[in-house]
C-alpha positions as CSV (number, residue, x, y, z in Angstrom):
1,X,-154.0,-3.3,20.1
2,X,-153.5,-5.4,17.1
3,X,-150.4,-3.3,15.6
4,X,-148.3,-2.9,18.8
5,X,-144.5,-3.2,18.1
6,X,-142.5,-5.3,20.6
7,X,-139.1,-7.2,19.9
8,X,-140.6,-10.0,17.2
9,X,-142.2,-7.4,15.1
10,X,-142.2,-4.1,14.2
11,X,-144.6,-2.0,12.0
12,X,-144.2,0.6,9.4
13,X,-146.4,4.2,9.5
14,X,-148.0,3.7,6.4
15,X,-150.5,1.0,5.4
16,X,-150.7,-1.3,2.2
17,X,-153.7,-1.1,-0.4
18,X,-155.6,-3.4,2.2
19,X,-155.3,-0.8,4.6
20,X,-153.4,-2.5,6.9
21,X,-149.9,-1.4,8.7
22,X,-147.4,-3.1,6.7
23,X,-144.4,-5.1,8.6
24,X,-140.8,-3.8,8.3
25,X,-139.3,-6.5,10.2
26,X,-140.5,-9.9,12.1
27,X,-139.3,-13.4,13.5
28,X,-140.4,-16.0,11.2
29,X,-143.0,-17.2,13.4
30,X,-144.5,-13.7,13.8
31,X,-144.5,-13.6,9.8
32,X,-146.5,-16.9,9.8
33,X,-148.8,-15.8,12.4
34,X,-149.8,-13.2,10.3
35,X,-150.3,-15.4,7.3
36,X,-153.3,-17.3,9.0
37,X,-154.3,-14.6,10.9
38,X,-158.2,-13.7,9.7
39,X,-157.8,-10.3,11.3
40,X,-155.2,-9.5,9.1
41,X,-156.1,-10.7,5.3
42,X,-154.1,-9.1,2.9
43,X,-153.1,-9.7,-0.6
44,X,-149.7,-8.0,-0.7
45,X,-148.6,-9.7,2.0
46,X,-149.7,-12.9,1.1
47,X,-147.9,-12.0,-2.4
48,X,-145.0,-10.5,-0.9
49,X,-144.5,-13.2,1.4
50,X,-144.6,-16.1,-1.5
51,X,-142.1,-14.5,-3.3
52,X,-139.5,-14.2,-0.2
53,X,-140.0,-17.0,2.2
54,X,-137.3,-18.7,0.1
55,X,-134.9,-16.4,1.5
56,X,-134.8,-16.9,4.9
57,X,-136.6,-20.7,5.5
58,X,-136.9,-23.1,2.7
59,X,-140.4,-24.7,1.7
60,X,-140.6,-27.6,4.1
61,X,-140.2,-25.0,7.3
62,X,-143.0,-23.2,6.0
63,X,-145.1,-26.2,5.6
64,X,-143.9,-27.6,9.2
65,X,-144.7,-24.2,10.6
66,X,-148.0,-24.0,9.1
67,X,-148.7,-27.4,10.3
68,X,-147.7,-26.7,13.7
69,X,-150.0,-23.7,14.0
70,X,-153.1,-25.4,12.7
71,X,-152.3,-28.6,15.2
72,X,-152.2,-26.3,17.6
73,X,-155.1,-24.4,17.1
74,X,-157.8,-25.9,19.5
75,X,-160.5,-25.9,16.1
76,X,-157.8,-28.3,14.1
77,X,-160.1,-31.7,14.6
78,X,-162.9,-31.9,12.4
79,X,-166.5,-33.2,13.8
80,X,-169.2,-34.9,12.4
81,X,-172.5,-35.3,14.0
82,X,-170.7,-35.1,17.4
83,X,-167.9,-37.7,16.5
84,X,-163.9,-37.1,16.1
85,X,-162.6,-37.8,12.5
């Protein structure tokens, strides 16, 4: 299920103008899972999240995080014709 509550996230009842559950609390790497999550495009969070991140990490987490997920993502490498860039 892709809203199930366990102890890094929890959801609210209602859902945003997306139509997806909105978070009431979650670790900061839940928070950026969700950010790059496809599954789960929405503009308030994106919005909401810009405009609190500052809070509770400071800019160059948010970057290191985002670049750990993507490294870590087994699509990161780009290929051209069959060769590695």
């Amino acid at each position: 299920m892709l809203y199930k509550d366990d102890s890094s996230i929890k959801y609210c009842k209602s859902l945003n103008s997306c139509k997806v559950p909105q978070i009431r609390y979650a670790s900061v790497e839940k928070l950026i899972e969700r950010l790059t999550d496809l599954r789960f495009l929405s503009i308030d969070f994106l919005n909401t999240f810009l405009l609190t991140y500052r809070v509770f990490m400071d800019p160059f987490a948010v970057l290191n995080a985002l670049r750990d997920l993507y490294e870590s993502s087994p699509k990161h490498s780009l290929e051209f014709d069959g060769e590695r860039r």
